[in-house]
N, C-alpha and C positions, 0 to 999 in steps of 0.2 A: 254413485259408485263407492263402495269401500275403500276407505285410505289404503288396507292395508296388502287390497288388492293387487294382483302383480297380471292381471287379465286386460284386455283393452278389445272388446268386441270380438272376442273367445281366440286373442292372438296373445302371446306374450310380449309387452314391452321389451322394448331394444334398450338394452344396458347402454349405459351415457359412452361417449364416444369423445374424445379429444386430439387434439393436432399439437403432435410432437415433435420439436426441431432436432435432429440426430445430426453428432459431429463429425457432418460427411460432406461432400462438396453437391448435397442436394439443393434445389431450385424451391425449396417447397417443405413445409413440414410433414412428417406421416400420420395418418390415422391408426389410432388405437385403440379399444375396446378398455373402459375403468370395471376391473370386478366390484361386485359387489360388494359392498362395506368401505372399499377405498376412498377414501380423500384426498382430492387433487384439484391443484387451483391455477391459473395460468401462475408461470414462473417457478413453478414444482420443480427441484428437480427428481426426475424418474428413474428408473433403468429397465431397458424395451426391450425387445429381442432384432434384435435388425440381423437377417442371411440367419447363420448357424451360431451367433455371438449373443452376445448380453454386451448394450451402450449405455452409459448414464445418456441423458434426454432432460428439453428444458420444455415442459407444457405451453404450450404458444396460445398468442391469441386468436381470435376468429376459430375455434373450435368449430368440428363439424357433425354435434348433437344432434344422432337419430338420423343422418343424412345416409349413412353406409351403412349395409345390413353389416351386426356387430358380428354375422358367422365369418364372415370373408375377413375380419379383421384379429391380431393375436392381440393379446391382451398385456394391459403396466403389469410386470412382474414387480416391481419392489418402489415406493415413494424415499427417499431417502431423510430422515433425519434432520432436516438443513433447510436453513429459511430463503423461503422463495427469492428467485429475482426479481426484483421489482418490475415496476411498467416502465421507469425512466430506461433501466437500464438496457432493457427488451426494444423498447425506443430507439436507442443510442446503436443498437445491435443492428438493427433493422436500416438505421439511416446510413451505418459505414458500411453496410451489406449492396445498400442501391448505391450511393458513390462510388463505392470502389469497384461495382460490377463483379461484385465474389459472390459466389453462392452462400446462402446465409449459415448453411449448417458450417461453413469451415470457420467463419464468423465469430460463430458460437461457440466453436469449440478451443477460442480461445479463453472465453469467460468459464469452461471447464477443466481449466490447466491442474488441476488437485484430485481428482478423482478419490485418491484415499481418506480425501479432510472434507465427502458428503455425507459420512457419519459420526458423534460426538465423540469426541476424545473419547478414548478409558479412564473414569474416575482413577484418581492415586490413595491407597492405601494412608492413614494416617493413625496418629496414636493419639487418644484424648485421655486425660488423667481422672480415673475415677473417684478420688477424695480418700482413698486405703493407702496407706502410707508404710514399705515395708518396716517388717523389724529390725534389721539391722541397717542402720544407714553409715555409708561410707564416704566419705568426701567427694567420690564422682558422683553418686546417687545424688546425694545434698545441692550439686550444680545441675542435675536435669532435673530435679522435682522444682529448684526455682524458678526454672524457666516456663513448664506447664501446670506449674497451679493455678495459674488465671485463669485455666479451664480452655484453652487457646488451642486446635487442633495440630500437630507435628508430624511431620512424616520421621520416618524411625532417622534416615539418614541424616537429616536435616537436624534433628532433634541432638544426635551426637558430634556434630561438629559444630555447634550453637556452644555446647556444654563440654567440649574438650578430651571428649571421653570415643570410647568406642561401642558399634553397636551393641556388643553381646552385653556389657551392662545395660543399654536398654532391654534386650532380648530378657534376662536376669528381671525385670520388672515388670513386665510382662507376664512372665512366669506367675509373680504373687500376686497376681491383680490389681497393681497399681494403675495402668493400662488398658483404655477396651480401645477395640477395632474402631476408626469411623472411616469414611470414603469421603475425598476431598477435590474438590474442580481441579481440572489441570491447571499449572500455574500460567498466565500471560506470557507471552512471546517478549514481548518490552515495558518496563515498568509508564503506569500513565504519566504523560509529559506534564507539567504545571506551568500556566501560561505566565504566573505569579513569581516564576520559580526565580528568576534576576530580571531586574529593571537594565536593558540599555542603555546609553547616551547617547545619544542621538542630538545631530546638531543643524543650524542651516536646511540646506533641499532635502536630508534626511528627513528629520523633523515632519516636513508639509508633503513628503513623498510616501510614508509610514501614516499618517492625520487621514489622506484622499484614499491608501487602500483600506482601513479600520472603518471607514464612512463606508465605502462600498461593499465590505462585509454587514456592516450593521444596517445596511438598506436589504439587503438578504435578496439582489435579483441578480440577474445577469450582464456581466458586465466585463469587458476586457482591458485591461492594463500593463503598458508595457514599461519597462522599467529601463534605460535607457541610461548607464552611467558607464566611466571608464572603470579600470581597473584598480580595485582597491576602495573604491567610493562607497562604498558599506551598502551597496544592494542587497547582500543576503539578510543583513542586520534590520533594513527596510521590510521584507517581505518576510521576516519572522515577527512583525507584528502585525500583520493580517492573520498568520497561523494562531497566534496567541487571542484574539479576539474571534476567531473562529471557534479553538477549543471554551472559550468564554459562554461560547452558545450551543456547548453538546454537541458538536458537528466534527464531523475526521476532514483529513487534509490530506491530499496526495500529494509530494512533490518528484515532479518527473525531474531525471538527470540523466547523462549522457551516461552507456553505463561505465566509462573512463572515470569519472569523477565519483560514482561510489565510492569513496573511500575514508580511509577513518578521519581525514583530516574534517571532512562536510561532518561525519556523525561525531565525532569530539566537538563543533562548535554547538550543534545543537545541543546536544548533549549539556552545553555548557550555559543555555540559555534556559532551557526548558527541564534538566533535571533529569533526564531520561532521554535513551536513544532511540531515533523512529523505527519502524519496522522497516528489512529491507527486503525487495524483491527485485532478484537477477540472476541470471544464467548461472549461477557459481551457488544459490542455494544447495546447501543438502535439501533434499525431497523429503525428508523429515521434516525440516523447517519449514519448507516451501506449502506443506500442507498446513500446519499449523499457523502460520499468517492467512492464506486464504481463509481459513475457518474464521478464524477471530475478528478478518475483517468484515465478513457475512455478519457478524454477532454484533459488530461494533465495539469487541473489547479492545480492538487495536486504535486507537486515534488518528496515527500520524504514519503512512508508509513514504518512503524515500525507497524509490523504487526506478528501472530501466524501461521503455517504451511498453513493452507487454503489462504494466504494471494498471496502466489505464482501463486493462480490461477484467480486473478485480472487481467482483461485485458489491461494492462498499454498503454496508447499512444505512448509513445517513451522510453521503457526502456534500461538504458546504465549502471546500474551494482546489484547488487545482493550482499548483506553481509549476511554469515551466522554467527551469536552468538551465541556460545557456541554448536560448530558444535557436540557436542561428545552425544549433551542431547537425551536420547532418546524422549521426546515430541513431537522430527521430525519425529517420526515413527507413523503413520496411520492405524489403524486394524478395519476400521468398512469401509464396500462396496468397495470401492478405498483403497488395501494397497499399500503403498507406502513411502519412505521415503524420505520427503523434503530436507535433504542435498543434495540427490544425486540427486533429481529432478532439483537441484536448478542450479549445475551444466551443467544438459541437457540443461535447459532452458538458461543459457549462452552461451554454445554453439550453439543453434538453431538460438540465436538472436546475434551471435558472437557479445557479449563484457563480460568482466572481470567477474568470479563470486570467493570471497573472505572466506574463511570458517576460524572462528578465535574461537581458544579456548586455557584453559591452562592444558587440559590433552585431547590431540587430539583423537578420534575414533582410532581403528587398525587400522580399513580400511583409514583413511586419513593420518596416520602416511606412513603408506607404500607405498601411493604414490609419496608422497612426497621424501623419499628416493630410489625410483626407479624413479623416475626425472619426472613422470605424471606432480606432484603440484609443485608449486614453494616454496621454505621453505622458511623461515620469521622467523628467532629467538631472541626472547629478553630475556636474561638471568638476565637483571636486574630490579630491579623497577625504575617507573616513579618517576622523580622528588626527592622529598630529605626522601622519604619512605624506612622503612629498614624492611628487614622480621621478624616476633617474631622468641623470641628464644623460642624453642623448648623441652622439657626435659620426659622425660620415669618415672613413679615411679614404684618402685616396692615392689607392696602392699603386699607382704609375708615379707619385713623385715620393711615395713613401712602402718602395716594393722591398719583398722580403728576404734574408740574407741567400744567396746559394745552398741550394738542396731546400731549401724552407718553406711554409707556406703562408706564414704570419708576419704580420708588419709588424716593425720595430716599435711602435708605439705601440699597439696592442699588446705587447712582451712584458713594455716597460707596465702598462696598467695591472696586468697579472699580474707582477713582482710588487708591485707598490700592496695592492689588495691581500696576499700571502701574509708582506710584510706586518699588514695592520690583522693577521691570524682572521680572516677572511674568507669568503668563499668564492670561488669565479666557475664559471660555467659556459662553455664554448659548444654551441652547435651546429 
């Protein structure tokens, strides 16, 4: 028979056929009809026609090639731009689909949280210097031609607040052909973190708690550790050298947190370790933003997101570890459509994509305490504080032999501690 044949015993071949997950509380993927010349691979994402709408759709597996006549079926209107999800992930989709007893398209459509970041950013306009040097130079001219004659591409804006000047003198250079047009990637969401960027001190349990997670990054399987200190005892400090020897080996990092504790105090300490803030994702993104982390974490240009429990379901390029903070919070618990609780998803989701996932708190969940002591988790104990921190002391009053003045509600000796602390320009805090 002719390759180039499209005859099959004087019938025409049935155009290929594949099974689409749509982000609907379906039991089951739909079949599709792929037009001609289309390229589509499981983990595609698509956009189908479902009722009288247009849905982005993720290509699933167990496609059902030639099984349905492709008339009764509409066909991918559009493949989108964007690198497939992987099988881990599809995996991972699939396993908290049968646990949780959810229908898998609503599953799904939480790994489709972006829809406007399945196509690549719009290139940004830039200015490259073409080696014409205008006739008259004036002192501002003199400070932008220094900055791009190394031939280094500039965006026009960028270009005049580098060099103190305003656009229209750029505009004005332009003009004489100093200037030609180029197009330039969009820029990164967060500058890349460097694992190199400061060395820690780390002391004691620190030390041998930081040593066993670095080992269980560079054995590269799966494996759970719980980290297991009071407050103050440099857990975080611990468990940013797992991140650091992760990024060591071209691999991004998730770390989950309660979304309470997003705040700038977690991104100033990384920040201050690693040189760069991680990317974040949470309810409070602009949906500008929120697309453009999705994207880049698809791409891999993002390394490190520090992200709220929906953050798990990011389709990461190469993920190689998983921190949970403050495993104990309930925050990681889900009760609207999809329940489920991110620690332990967080877990699967290490295991599916065997490598290390890390769950650190100072009053651990039941359930991860007892793993941990029937030898599931690996236990990680720090019984002292970081560095040269000493715990407060502590004291009980007892307000029947030390009750408080008439009309009051505070005991005389708590009064006296407030005033003494004021005295020393101090801070007190009553809740």
């Amino acid at each position: 028979m002719s390759s180039d044949s499209n005859d099959l015993f004087g019938e025409k071949l049935f155009p290929r056929t594949v099974s689409v997950m749509v982000p609907v509380p379906t039991p089951v993927p739909y079949s599709y009809s792929v037009p001609e010349g289309m390229a589509v691979e499981p983990g595609s994402i698509v956009q189908v026609p479902l009722g009288p709408r247009l849905v982005p759709g993720v290509v699933w597996d167990g496609g059902d090639d030639g099984k349905v006549d492709p008339k009764k079926l509409r066909p991918i209107e559009k493949v989108f731009d964007c690198p497939p999800l992987s099988k881990e992930m599809r995996d991972f989709l699939d396993w908290v689909s049968a646990y949780t007893v959810t229908p898998p398209g609503l599953v799904a459509r939480m790994a489709l949280r972006a829809p406007a970041a399945f196509d690549p950013e719009p290139m940004i306009e830039g200015l490259r210097f073409t080696g014409h040097r205008p006739e008259r130079l004036t002192s501002a001219r003199e400070r932008v031609l220094e900055l791009i004659e190394d031939g280094i591409p500039w965006t026009r804006s960028g270009l005049a607040h580098a060099s103190g000047t305003s656009t229209s003198v750029i505009d004005g250079l332009v003009k004489q052909g100093t200037f030609e047009t180029v197009f330039l990637p969009p820029p990164p969401v967060v500058a890349l973190p460097d694992p190199d960027y400061v060395a820690l001190r780390l002391e004691g349990p620190q030390t041998e708690s930081a040593a066993e997670l670095v080992e269980s990054v560079q054995k590269g399987e799966f494996s759970v550790s719980l980290i297991d200190g009071i407050t103050g005892s440099g857990k975080t400090e611990v468990y940013f050298e797992a991140i650091a020897e992760t990024l060591r080996r071209g691999k991004q990092v998730l770390i989950l947190l309660p979304e309470i504790a997003l705040t700038a105090s977690f991104l100033e300490r990384f920040h201050d370790r690693f040189g760069a803030k991680p990317a974040e994702w949470h309810s409070d993104l602009a949906p500008r933003t929120r697309e453009r982390v999705w994207r880049q974490v698809t791409t891999g240009d993002v390394r490190v997101v520090a992200g709220a429990r929906s953050a798990l379901f990011l389709p990461f390029e190469n993920l190689g570890l998983i921190i949970v903070d403050e495993e104990h919070d309930p925050a990681y618990k889900q009760e609207d459509r999809v329940f489920y609780n991110a620690r332990d998803m967080a877990v699967v989701r290490g295991r599916i994509g065997d490598f290390p996932a890390v769950l650190v708190s100072a009053t651990p969940s039941v359930e991860s305490r007892v793993n941990s002591e029937v030898g599931r988790y690996r236990k990680l104990h720090l019984p002292t504080r970081y560095g040269d921190a000493a715990l407060p002391d502590l004291h009980l009053i007892d307000m029947r032999r030390h009750p408080p003045a008439r009309g009051g509600f505070l005991s005389p000796i708590l009064l006296r501690g407030i005033q003494r602390t004021i005295e020393k320009e101090q801070q007190a805090l009553l809740f």
